[in-house]
C-alpha positions in Angstrom: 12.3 -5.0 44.8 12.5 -4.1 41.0 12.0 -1.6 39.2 10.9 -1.4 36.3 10.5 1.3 33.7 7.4 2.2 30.9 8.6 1.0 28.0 9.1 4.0 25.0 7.0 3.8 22.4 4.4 5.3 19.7 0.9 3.5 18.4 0.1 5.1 15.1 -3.6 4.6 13.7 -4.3 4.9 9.9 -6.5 7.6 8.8 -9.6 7.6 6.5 -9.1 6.2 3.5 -10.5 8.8 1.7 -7.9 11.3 2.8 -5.2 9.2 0.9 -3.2 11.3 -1.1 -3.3 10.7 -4.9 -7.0 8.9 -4.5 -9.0 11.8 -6.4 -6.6 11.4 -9.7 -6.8 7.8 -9.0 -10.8 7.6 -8.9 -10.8 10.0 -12.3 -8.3 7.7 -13.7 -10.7 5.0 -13.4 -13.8 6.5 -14.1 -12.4 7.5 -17.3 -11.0 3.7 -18.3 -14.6 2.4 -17.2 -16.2 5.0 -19.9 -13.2 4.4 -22.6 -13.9 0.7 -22.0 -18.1 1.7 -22.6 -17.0 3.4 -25.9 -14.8 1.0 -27.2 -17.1 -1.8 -26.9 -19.7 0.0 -28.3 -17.1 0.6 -31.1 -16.9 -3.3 -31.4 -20.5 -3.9 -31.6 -20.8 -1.5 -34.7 -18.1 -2.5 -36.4 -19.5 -6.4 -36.6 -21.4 -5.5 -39.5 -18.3 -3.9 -41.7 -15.3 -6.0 -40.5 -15.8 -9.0 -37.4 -12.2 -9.8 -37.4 -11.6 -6.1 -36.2 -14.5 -6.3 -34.4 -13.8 -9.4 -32.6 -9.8 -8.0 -32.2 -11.5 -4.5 -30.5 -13.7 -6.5 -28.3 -10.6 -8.5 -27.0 -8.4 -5.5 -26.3 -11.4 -3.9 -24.6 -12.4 -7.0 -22.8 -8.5 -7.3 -21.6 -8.5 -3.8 -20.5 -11.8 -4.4 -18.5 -10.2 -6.7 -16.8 -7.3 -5.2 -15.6 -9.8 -2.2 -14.5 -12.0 -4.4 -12.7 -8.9 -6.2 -10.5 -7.5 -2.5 -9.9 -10.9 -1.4 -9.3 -11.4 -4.7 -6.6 -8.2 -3.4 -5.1 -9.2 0.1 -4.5 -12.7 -0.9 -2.9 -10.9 -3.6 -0.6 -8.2 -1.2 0.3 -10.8 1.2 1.6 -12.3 -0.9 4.4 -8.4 -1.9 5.9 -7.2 -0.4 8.7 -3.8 -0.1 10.2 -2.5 0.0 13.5 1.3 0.4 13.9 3.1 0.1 17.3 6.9 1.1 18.2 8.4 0.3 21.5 11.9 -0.2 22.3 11.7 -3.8 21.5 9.1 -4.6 18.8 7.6 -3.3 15.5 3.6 -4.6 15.8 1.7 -4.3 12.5 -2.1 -4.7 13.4 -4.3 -5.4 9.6 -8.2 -5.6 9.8 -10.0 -6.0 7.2 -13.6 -4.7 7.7 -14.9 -6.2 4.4 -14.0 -10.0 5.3 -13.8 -9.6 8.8 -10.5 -10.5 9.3 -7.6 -9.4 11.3 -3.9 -10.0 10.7 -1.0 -9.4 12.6 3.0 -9.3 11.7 5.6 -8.6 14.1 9.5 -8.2 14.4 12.4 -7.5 16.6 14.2 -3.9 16.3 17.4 -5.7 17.2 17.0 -8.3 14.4 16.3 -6.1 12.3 19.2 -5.7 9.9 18.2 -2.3 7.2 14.6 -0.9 6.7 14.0 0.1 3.1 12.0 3.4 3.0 10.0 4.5 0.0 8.7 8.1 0.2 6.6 7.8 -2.2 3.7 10.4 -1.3 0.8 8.5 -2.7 2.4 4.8 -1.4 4.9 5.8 0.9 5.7 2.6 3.0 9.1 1.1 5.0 10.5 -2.2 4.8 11.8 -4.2 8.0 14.7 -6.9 6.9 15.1 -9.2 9.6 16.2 -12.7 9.3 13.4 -14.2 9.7 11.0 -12.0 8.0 10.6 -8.8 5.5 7.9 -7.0 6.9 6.2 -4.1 4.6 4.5 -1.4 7.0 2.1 1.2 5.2 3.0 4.7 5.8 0.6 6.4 3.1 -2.4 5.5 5.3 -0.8 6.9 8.5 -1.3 10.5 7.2 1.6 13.2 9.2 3.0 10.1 11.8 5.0 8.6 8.7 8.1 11.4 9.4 7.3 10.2 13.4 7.7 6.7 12.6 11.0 7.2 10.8 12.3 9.7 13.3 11.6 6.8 16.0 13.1 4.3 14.0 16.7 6.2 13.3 16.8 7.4 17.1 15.9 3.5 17.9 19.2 2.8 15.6 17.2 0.8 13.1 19.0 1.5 9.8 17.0 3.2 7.4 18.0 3.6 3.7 15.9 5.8 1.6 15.2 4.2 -2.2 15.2 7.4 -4.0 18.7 8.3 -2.6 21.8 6.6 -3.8 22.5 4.8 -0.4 23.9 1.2 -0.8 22.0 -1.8 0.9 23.7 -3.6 3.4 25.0 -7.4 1.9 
């Protein structure tokens, strides 16, 4: 007869994405690019008649900026219809992505015991921890986990994982 024993453990579920901190200043942010980028080109169009080369030079700079709002735009939309799941047992470290908007689901894995240092950034708006493990660097979103990021830490430490937090002056492991 064996026994055998529950294995110790935490599943951790991301929360809304509308409850991400920093996303209100973020949205303003870009609702006020998309109306500089309105002005500006309106800008361009009646400066034609005076000057085109400053006209033409206006209407590339605001083009270029458009662009960069629409891919940072496209990230915020697609970010909103991923969610996480993160599972901790004594073993493993299971990172479960799907992706509502294309239907896909992704999963990335790795061994506690491999793991060599987890890089932590506490960054409240983008907070997230890096697993190093031979084999792979695995980057585990802790902004959309809401009040489980400290549990997941916590875990990891009294696991023995190595965590080394980037805004401290802790050296990384060669």
């Amino acid at each position: 007869m064996v026994a055998t024993f529950p294995s110790l453990g935490m599943r951790v579920v991301s929360g809304p994405y509308f409850k991400r901190r920093g996303l209100v200043p973020l949205l303003i942010g870009l609702t006020v690019g998309w109306i500089f980028v309105c002005i500006w080109a309106a800008v361009a169009v009646f400066l034609f008649s005076n000057n085109w080369a400053w006209s033409f030079a206006l209407f590339a700079s605001t083009f270029g900026f458009a662009g960069f709002l629409c891919s940072l735009t496209y990230q915020v939309f697609c970010d909103a219809f991923k969610t996480y799941t993160f599972e901790l047992t004594d073993a493993e470290a299971v990172l479960l992505i799907f992706d509502r908007l294309r239907k896909k689901k992704r999963v990335q894995m790795v061994l506690l015991d491999d793991v060599k240092f987890a890089e932590y950034y506490p960054y409240l708006d983008d907070s997230s921890v890096i697993f190093h493990a031979p084999y792979v660097d695995m980057e585990v979103p802790l902004w959309p986990m809401g009040l489980h990021a400290q549990d997941i830490l916590d875990f990891l430490k009294g696991r023995g994982v190595r965590v080394i937090n980037v805004a401290s002056d802790e050296k990384f492991p060669d």
